[in-house]
C-alpha atoms as an extended CHARMM CRD file, in Angstrom:
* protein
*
       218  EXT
         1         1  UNK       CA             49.5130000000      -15.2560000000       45.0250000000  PROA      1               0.0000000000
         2         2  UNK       CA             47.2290000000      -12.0440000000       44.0480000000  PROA      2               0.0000000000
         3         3  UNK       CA             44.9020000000      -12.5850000000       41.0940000000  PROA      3               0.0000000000
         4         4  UNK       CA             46.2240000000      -10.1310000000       39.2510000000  PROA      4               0.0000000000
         5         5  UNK       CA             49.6820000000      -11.8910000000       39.7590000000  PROA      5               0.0000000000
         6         6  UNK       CA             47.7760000000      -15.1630000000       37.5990000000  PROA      6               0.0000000000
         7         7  UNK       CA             46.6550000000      -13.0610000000       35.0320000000  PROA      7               0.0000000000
         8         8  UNK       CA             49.9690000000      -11.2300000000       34.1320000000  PROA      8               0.0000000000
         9         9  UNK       CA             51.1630000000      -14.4240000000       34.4300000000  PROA      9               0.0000000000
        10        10  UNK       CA             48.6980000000      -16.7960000000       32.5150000000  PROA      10              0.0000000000
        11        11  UNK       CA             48.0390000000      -13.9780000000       29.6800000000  PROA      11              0.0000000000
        12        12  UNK       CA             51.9780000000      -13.8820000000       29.0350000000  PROA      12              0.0000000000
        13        13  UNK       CA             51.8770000000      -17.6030000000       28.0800000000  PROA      13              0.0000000000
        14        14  UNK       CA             48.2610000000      -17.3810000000       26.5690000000  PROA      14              0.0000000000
        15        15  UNK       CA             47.4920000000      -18.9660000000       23.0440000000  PROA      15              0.0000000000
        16        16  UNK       CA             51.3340000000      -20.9210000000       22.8280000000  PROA      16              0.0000000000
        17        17  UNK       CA             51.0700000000      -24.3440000000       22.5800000000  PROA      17              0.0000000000
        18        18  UNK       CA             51.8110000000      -26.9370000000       25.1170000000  PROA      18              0.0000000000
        19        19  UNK       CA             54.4850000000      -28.3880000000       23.2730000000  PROA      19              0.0000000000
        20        20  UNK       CA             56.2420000000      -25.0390000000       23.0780000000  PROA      20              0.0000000000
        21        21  UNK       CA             55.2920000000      -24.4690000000       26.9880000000  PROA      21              0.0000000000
        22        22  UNK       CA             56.0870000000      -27.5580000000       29.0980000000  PROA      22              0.0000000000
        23        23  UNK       CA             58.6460000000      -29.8940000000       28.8380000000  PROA      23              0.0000000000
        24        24  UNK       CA             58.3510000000      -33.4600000000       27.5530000000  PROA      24              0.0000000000
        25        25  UNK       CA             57.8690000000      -34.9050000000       30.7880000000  PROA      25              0.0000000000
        26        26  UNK       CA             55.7890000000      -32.0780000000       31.8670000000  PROA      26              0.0000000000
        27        27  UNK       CA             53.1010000000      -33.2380000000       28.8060000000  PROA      27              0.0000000000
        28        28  UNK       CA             53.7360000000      -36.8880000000       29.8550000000  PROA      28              0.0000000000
        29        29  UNK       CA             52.6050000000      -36.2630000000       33.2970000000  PROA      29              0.0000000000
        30        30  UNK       CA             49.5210000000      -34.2070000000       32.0560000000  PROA      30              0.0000000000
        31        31  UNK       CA             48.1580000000      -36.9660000000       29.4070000000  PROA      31              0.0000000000
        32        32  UNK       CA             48.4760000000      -39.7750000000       32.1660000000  PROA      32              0.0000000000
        33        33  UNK       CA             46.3020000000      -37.5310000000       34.5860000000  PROA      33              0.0000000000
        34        34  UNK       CA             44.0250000000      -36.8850000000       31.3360000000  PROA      34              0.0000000000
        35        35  UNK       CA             44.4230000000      -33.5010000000       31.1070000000  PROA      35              0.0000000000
        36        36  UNK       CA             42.9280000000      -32.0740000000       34.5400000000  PROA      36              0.0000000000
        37        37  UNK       CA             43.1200000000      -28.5020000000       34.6660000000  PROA      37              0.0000000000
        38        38  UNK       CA             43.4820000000      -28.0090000000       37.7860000000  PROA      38              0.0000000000
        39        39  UNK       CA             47.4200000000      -29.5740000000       37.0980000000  PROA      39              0.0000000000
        40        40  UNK       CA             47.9350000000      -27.5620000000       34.7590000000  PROA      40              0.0000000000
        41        41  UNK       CA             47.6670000000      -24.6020000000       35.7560000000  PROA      41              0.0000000000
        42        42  UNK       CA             49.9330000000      -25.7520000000       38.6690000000  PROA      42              0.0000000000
        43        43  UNK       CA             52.2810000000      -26.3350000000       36.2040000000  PROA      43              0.0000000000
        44        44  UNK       CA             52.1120000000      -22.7130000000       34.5990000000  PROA      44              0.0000000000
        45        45  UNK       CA             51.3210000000      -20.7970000000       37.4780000000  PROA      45              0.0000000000
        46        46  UNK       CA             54.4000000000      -22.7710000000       39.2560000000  PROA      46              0.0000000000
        47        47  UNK       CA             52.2580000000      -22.8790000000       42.4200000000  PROA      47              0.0000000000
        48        48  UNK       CA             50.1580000000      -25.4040000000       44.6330000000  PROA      48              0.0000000000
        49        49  UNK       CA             46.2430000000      -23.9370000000       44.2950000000  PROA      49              0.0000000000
        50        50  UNK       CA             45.2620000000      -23.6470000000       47.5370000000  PROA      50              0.0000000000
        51        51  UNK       CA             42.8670000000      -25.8340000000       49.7230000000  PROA      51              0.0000000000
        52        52  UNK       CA             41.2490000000      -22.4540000000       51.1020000000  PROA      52              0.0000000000
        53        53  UNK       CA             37.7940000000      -21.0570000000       50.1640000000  PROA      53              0.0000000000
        54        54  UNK       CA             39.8080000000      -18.9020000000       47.8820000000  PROA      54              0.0000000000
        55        55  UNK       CA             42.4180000000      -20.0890000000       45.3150000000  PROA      55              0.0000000000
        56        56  UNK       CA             44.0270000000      -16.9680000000       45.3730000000  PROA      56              0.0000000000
        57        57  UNK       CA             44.3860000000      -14.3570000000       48.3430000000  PROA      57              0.0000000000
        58        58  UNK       CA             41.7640000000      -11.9650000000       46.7540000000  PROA      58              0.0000000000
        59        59  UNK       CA             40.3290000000      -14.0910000000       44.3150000000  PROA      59              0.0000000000
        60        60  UNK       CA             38.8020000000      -17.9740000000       42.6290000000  PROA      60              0.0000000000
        61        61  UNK       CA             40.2470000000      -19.1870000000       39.4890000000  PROA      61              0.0000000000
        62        62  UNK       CA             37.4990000000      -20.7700000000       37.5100000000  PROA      62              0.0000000000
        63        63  UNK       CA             38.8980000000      -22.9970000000       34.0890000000  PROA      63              0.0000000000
        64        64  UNK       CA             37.0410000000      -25.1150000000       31.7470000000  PROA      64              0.0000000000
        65        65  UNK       CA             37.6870000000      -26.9380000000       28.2080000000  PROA      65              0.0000000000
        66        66  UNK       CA             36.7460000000      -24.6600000000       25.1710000000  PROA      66              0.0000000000
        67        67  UNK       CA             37.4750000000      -24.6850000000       21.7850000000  PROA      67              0.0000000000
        68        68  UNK       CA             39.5800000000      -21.6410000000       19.4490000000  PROA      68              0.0000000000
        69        69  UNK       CA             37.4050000000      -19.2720000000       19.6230000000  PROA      69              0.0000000000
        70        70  UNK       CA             36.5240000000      -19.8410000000       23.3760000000  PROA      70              0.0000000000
        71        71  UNK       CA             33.0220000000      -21.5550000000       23.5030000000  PROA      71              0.0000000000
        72        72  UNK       CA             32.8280000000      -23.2870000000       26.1590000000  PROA      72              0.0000000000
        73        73  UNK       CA             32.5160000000      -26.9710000000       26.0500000000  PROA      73              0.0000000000
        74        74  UNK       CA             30.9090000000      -28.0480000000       29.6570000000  PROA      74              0.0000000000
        75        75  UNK       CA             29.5980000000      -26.0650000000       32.9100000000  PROA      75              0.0000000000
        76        76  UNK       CA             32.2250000000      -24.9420000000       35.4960000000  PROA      76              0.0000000000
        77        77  UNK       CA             32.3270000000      -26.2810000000       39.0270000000  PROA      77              0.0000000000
        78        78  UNK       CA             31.8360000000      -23.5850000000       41.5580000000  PROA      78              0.0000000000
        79        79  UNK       CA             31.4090000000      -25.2580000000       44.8180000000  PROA      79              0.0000000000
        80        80  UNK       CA             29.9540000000      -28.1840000000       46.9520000000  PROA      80              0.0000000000
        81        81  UNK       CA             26.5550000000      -27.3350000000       48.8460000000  PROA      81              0.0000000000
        82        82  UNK       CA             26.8820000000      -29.8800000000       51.6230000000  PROA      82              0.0000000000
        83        83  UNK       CA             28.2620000000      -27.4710000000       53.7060000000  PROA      83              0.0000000000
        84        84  UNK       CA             25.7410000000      -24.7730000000       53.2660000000  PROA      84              0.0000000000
        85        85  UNK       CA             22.5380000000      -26.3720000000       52.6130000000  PROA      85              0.0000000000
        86        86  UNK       CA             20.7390000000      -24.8500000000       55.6180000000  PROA      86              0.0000000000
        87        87  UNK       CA             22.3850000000      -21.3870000000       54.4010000000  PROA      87              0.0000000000
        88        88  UNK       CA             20.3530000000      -22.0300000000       51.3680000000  PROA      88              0.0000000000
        89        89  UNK       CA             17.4330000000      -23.9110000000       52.8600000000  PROA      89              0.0000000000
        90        90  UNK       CA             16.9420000000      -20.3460000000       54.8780000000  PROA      90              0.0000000000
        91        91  UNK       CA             17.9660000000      -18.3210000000       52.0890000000  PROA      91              0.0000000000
        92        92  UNK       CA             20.9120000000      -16.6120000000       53.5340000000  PROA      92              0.0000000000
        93        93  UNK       CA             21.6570000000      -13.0160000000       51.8070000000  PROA      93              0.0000000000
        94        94  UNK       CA             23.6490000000      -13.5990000000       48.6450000000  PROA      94              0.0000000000
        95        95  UNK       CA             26.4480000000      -11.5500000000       49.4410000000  PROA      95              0.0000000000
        96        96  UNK       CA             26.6630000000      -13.6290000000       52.5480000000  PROA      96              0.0000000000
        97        97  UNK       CA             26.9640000000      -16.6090000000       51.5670000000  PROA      97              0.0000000000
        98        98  UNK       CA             30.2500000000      -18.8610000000       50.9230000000  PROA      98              0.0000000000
        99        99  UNK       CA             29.0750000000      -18.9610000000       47.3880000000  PROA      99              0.0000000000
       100       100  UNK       CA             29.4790000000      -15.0160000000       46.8150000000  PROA      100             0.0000000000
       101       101  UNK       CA             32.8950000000      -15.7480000000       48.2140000000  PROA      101             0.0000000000
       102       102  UNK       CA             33.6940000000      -18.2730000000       45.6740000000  PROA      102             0.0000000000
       103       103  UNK       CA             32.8160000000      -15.8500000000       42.5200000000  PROA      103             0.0000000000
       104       104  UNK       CA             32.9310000000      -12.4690000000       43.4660000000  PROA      104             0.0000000000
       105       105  UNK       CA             36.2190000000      -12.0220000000       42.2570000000  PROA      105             0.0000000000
       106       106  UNK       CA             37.3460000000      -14.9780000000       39.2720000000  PROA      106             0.0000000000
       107       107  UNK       CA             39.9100000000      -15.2420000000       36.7870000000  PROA      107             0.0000000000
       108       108  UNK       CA             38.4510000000      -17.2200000000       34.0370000000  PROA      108             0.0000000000
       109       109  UNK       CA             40.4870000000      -19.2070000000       32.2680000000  PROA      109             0.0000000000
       110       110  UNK       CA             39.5230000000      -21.1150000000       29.4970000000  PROA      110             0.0000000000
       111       111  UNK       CA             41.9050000000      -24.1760000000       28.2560000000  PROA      111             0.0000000000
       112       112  UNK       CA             41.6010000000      -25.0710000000       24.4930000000  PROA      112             0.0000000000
       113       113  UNK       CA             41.3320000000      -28.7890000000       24.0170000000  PROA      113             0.0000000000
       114       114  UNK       CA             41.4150000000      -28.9720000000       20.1030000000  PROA      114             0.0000000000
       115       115  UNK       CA             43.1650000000      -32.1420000000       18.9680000000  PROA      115             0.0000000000
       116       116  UNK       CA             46.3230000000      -33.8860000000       21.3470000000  PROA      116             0.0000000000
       117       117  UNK       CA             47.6010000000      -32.3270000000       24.1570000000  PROA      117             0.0000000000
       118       118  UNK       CA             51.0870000000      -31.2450000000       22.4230000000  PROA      118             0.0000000000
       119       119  UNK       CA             48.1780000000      -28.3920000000       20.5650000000  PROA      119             0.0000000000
       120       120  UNK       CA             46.4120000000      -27.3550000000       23.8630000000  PROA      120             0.0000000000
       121       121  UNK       CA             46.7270000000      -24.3140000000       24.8450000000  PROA      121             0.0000000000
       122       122  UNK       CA             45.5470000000      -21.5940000000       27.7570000000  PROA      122             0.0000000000
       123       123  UNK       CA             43.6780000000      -18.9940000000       25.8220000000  PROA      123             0.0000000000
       124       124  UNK       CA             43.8060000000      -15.2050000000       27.5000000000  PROA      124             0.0000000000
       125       125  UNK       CA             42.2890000000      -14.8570000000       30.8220000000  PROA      125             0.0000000000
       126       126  UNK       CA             38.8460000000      -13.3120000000       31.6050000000  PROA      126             0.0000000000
       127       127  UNK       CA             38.6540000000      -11.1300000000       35.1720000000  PROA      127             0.0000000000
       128       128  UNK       CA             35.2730000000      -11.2150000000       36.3360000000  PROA      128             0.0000000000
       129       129  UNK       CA             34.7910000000       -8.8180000000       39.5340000000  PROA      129             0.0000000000
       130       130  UNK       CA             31.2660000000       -8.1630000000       40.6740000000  PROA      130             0.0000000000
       131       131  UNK       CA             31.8300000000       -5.3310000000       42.5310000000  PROA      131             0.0000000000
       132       132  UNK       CA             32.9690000000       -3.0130000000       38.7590000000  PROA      132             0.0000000000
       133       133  UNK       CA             29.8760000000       -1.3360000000       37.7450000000  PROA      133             0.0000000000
       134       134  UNK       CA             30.1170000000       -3.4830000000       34.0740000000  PROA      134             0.0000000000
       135       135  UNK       CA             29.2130000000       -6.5370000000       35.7500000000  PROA      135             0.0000000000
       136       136  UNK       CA             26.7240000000       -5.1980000000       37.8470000000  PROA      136             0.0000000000
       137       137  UNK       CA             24.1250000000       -6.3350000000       35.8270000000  PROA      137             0.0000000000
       138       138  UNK       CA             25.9710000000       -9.7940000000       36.0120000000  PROA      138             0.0000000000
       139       139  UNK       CA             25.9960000000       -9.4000000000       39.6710000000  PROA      139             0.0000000000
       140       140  UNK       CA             21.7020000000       -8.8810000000       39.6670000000  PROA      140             0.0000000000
       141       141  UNK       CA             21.0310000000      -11.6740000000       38.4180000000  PROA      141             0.0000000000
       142       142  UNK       CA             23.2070000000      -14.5410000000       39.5750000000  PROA      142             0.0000000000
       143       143  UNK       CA             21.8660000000      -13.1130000000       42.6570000000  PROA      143             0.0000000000
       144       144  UNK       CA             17.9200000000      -13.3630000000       41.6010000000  PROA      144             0.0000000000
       145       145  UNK       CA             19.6520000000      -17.4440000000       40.0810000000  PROA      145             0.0000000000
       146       146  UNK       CA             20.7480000000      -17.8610000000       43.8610000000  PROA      146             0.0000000000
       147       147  UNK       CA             17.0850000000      -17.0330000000       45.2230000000  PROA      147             0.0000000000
       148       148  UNK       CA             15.5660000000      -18.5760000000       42.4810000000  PROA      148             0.0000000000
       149       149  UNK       CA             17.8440000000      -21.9810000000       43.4380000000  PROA      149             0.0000000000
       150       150  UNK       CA             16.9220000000      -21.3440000000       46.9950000000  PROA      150             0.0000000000
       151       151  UNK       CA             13.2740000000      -21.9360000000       46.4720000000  PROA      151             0.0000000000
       152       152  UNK       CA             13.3640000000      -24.2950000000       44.3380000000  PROA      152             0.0000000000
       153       153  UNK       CA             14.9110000000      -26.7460000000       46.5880000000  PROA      153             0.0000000000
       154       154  UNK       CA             12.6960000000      -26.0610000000       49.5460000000  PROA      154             0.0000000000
       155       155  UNK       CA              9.8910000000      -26.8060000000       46.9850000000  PROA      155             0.0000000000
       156       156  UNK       CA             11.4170000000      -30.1000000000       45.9500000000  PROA      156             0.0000000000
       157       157  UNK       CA             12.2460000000      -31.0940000000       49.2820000000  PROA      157             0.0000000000
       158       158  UNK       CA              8.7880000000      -30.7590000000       50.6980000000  PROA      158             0.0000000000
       159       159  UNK       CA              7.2150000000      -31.8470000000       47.3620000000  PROA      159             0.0000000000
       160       160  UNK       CA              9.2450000000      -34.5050000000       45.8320000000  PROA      160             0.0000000000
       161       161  UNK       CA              8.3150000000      -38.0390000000       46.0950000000  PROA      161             0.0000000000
       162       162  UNK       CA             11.7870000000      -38.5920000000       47.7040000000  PROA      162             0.0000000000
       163       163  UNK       CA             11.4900000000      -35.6450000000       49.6220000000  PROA      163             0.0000000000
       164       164  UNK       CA             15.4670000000      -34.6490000000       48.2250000000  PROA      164             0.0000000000
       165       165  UNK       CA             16.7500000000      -31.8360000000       46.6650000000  PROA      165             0.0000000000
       166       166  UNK       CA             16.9430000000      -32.3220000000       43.3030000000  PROA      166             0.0000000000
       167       167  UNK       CA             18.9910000000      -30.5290000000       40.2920000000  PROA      167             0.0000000000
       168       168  UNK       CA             17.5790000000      -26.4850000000       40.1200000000  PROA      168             0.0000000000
       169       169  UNK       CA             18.6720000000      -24.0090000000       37.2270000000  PROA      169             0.0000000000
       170       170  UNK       CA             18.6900000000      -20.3650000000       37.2020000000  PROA      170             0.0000000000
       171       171  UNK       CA             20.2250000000      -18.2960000000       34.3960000000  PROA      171             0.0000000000
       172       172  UNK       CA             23.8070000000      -18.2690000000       34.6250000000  PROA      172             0.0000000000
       173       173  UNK       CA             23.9110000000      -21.1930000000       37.8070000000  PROA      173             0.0000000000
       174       174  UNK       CA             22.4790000000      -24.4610000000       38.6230000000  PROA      174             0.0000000000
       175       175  UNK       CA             22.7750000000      -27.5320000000       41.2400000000  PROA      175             0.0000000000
       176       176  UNK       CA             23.2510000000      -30.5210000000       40.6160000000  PROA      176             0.0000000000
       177       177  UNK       CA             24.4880000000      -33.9030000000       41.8420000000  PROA      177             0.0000000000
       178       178  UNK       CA             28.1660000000      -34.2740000000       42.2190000000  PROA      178             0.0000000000
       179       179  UNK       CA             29.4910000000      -37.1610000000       43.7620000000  PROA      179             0.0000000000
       180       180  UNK       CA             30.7700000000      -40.7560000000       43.9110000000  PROA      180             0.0000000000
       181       181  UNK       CA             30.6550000000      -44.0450000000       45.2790000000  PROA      181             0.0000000000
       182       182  UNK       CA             30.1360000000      -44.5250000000       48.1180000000  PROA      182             0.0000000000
       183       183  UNK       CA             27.7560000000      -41.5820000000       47.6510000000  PROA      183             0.0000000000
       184       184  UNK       CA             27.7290000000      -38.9780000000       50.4640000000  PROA      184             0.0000000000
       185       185  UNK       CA             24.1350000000      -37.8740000000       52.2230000000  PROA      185             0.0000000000
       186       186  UNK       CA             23.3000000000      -34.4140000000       52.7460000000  PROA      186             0.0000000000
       187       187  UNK       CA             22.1320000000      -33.7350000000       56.2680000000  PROA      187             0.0000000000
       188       188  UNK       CA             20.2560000000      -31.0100000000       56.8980000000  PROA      188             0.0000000000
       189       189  UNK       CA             19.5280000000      -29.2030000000       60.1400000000  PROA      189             0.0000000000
       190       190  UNK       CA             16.3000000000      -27.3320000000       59.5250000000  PROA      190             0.0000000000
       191       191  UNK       CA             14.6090000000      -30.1510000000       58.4170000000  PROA      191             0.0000000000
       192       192  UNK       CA             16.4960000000      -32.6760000000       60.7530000000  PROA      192             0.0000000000
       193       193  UNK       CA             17.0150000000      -35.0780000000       58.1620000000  PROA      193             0.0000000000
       194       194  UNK       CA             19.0240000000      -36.2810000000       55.1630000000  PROA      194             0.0000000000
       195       195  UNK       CA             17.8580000000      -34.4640000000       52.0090000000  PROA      195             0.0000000000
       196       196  UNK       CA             19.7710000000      -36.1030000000       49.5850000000  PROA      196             0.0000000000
       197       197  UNK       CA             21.8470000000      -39.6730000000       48.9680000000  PROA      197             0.0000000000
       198       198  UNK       CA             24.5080000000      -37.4850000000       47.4420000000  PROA      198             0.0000000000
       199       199  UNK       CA             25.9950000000      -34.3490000000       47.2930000000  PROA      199             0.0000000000
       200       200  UNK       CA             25.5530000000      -32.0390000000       45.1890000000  PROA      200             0.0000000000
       201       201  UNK       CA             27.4670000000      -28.6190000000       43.9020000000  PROA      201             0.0000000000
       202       202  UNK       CA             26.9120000000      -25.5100000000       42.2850000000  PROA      202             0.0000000000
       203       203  UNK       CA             27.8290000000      -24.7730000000       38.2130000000  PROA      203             0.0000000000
       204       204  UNK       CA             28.3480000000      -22.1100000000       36.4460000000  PROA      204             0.0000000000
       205       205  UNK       CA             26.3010000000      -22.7570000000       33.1920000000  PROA      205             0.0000000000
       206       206  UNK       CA             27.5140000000      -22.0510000000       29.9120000000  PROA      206             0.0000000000
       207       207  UNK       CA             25.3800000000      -19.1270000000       29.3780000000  PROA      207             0.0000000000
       208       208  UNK       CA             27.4480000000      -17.5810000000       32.3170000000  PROA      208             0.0000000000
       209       209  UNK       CA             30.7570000000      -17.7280000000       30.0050000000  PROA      209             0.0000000000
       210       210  UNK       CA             28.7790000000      -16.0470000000       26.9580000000  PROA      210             0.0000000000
       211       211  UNK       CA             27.7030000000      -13.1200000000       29.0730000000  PROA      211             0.0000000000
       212       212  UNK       CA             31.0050000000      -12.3180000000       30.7260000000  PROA      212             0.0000000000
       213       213  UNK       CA             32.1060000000      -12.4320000000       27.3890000000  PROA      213             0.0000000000
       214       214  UNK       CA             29.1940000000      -10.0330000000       25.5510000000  PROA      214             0.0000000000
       215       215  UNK       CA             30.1270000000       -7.7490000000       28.1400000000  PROA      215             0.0000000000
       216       216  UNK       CA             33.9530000000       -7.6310000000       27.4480000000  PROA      216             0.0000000000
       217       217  UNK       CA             33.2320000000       -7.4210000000       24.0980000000  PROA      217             0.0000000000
       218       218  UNK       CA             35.5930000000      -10.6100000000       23.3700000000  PROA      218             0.0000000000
């Protein structure tokens, strides 16, 4: 499925409730599985979300739990660094990287959580591309984050009492520890050695989701 496919899509069924957009056992199915978004918009989109790199074929849906008016209530996953810590250990261009890949092209979607799930609802989508001219100015600056990130985890790594990565913030993205038991070490090739006891990904931060939206105007 295209990207713009979603939106047309998700912004046709945007702000009804979910008692007025899935069936009973639809809702059933998403309070047992506590609500995860990722279902669904399975369910609305009427598609599996791909395994890829890519949820889409030209394009990364991105969703998180807001409230009415769309303020966000938590970070947004982006990605797992495991595979790319060297890439980011060496600072690999930005546009390069697997990360670009993941957010160069989103449709945000945030998910209103207000009260029981029968009031949820899918509030209208946000396109983010970072190759329009509005967001290059977005663009700048999660790329000065990414470099920012990069150095910050060399520093911890060779100055840390641990010697591991540890959590590192720019503006609009941060890392930080992601993972579960039993915990999975991050190995890393440049400095031959495990430099952390558990993985970690990349976030959006919620600052990320107030920009996209000063410059939309929303």
């Amino acid at each position: 499925m295209k990207l713009h496919e979603a939106e047309r899509k998700l912004n046709e069924i945007a702000n009804i409730k979910f008692k007025d957009l899935f069936t009973a056992e639809e809702l059933q199915t998403i309070i047992v599985n506590k609500g995860k978004t990722g279902q669904l918009l399975e369910l609305a989109l009427g598609m599996k979300l791909s395994n890829k790199n890519r949820d889409f074929e030209d394009g990364e849906l991105k969703t998180n739990k807001c409230d009415e008016t769309g303020k966000p209530a938590e970070t947004i996953f982006i990605t797992q660094v495991s595979n790319m810590i060297d890439d980011l250990l060496q600072n690999k261009p930005f546009e390069e990287t697997s990360l670009f890949e993941k957010i160069d092209n989103i449709l945000y979607v945030p998910v209103c959580k207000v009260g029981e799930p029968t009031e949820w609802s899918f509030l209208e989508s946000v396109h983010v591309n970072l190759n329009e001219e509005r967001f290059f100015c977005l663009r700048e600056q999660l790329h000065k984050d990414y470099d920012t990130i990069c150095q910050l985890l060399n520093h911890h790594i060779e100055t840390s009492k641990d010697g591991f990565i540890h959590t590192s913030n720019g503006k609009f993205i941060q890392i930080r520890s992601k993972d579960s038991k039993p915990y999975h070490p991050i190995y890393s090739n440049v400095y031959g050695r495990e430099v952390s006891n558990k993985n970690h990904a990349f976030y959006f931060k919620k600052q990320f989701v107030g920009e996209i939206r000063r410059i939309l105007g929303l």
